[in-house]
N, C-alpha and C positions, 0 to 999 in steps of 0.2 A: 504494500500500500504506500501512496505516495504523498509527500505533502501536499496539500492543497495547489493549485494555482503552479505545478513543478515536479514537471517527471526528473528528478535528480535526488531529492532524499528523500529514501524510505521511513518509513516511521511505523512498518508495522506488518510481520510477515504473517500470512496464512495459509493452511492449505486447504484445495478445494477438491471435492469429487462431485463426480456425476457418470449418469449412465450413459453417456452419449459425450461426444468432443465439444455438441454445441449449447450442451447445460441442458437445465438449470443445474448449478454446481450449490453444494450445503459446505460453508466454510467455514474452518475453525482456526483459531488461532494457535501459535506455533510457541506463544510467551517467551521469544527471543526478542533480544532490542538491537536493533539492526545497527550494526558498525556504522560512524561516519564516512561519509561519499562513500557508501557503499549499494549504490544503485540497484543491482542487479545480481541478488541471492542465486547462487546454481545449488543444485539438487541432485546428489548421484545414489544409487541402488547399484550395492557391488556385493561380493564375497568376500570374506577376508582369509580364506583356507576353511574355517568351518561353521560359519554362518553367512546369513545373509544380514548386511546390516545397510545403514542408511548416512548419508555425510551431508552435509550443507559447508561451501564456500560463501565466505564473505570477504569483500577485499583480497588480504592475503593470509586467510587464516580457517582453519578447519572447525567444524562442530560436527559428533559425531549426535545417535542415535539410535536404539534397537529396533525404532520404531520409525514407520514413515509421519507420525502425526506428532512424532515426538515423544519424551521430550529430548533438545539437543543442547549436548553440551558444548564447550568450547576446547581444543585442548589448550590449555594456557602456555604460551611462551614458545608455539609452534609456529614457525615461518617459513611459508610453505618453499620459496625462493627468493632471494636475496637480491637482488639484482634494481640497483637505485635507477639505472637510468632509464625506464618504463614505465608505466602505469598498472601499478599492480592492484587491479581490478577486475572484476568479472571473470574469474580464475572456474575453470567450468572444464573439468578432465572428461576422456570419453575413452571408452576400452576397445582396441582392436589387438586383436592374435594372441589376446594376452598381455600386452603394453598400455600402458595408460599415454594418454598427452591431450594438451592441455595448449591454450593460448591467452593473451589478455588480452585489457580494453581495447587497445589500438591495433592491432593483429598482426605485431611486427615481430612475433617471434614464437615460436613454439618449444614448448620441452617436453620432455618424458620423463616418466618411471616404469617400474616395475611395483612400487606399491603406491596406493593411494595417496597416503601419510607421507611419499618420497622417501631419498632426498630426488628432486627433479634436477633435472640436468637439460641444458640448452638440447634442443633437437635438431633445430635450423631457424633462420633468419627469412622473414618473407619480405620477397624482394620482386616487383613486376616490373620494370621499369619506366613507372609513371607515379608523380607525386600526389597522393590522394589521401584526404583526412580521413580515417573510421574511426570504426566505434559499435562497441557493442557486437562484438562477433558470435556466433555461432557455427561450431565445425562439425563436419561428420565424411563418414567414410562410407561410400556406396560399396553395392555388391561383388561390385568390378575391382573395387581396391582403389577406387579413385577418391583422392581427399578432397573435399568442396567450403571454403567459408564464407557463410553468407552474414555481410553486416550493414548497419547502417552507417552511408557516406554524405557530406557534407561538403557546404565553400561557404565559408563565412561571409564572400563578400556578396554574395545573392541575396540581396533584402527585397524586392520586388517581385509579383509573379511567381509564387512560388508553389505555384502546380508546375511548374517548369524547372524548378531548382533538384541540384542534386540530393539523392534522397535514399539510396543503395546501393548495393555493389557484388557481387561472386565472385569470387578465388579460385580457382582449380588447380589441381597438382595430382602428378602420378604418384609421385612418391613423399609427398608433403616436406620437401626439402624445396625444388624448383616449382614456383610457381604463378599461375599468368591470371589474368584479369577479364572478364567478359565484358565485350564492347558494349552489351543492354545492359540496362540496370535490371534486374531479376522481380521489382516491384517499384510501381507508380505512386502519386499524389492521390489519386482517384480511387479510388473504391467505390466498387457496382456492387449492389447487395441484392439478395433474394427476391427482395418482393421490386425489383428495377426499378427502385432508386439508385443514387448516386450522392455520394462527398466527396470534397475535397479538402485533406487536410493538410496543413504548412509543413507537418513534419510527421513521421512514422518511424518512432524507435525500437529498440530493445527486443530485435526477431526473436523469436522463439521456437525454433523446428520442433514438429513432429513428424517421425517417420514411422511406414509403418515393420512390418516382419522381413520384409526382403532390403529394408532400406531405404524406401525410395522415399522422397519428401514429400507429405500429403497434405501438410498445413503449415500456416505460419501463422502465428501472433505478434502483435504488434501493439505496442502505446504510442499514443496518437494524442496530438491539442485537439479538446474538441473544439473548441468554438471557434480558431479560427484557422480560416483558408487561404485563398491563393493570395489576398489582398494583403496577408503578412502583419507584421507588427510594425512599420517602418514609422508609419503614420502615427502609431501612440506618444503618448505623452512619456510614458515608460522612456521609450528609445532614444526619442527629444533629449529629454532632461538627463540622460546619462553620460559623465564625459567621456567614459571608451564605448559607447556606441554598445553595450553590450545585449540588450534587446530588439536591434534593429535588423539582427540577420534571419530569414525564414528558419535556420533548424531552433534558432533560441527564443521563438514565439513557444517554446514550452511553458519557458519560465511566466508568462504571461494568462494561462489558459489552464482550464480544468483539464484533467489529464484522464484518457480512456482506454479502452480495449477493443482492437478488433479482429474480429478471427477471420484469414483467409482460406479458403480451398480448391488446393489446387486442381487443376483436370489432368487427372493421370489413372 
């Protein structure tokens, strides 16, 4: 859950179930208190040799559980990687062959383990050769063995028109050491809904994959400003009266706007 008025601090985790992907979900509370700038809680269901247990990342640091509803602990005094000159955020491991790895906020570097808890180690440096802000990654590995990171992308200087402005991005790699960039962006400004309507919203953060059994990506979630669109924030008063300009570009009408959820589905 997010502050008011700011998809950036949490203030309050829950989990939710339902019978179906598109609700209604009955949610309970997790009664952790969410790290500062810690945006975006990740959620792993592993082994550890002889159970099934359950881990929550926050920033850079682990909370275990026996349980997926809780409750979770923290381990104290545990750092998951060390490494100062990144942003050590949105730390969200994922298991293939038996390897763990992992990426953060910005999606400029990957590392491994062999266990959860680590110690992680550099894997590779993502490198496309084109300079582009992200954020918010999500990684996975299809059935073919091909690694794909889907995140959300940005340009600060697009304050105008911003069902136009950059808004996402995909990574591909054979071997998640080398890898390239796809010339489409993988999701728009626009979103078409069931009963065909249509929004348009300034910004779409914090993807969320789900895939199904064979891997393939069936859904994505998304937090979205709701109230405002393409017209941006350039024109508030906000943007006006700030001297670095800091709410005048389309991705940061978050900090402006109630913040929402929208679930896409993909045709596959």
């Amino acid at each position: 859950i997010y502050q008011n008025r700011s998809l950036y601090h949490t203030v309050g985790i829950l989990f939710g179930t339902a019978k179906n992907i598109e609700g209604p979900y009955e949610w309970k509370s997790l009664n952790v208190t969410p790290l500062v700038n810690s945006p975006n809680p990740a959620f792993l269901e592993f082994n550890d040799g002889k159970k099934t247990r359950f881990a929550m990342f926050m920033h850079n640091s682990i909370w275990y559980g026996e349980d997926r509803e809780g409750p979770f602990i923290e381990e104290t005094g545990k750092i998951l990687v060390n490494d100062s000159s990144i942003a050590l955020k949105n730390f969200k491991p994922i298991l293939h062959n038996g390897i763990y790895y992992a990426t953060f906020q910005h999606a400029n570097r990957i590392y491994t383990s062999k266990n959860v808890a680590g110690p992680w180690t550099l894997y590779s440096n993502i490198t496309f050769g084109e300079k582009i802000d992200l954020e918010d990654p999500e990684m996975w590995i299809d059935e073919c063995g091909n690694w794909h990171i889907l995140a959300h992308a940005y340009d600060k200087s697009e304050w105008y028109n911003c069902s136009t402005s950059l808004v996402s991005a995909h990574l591909y790699s054979l071997d998640g050491k080398d890898w390239y960039k796809s010339p489409q962006e993988p999701y728009g400004h626009v979103i078409n809904y069931i009963d065909n309507s249509s929004h348009t919203y300034a910004t779409l953060e914090r993807p969320y994959l789900i895939l199904n059994s064979k891997r393939t990506l069936t859904h994505i979630v998304l937090a979205v400003s709701l109230d405002i669109g393409d017209k941006g924030c350039a024109h508030t008063k906000a943007c006006i009266e700030h001297p670095r300009n800091r709410f005048c570009p389309c991705v940061n009408c978050k900090y402006l706007s109630p913040g929402g959820t929208v679930l896409l589905t993909l045709d596959v």
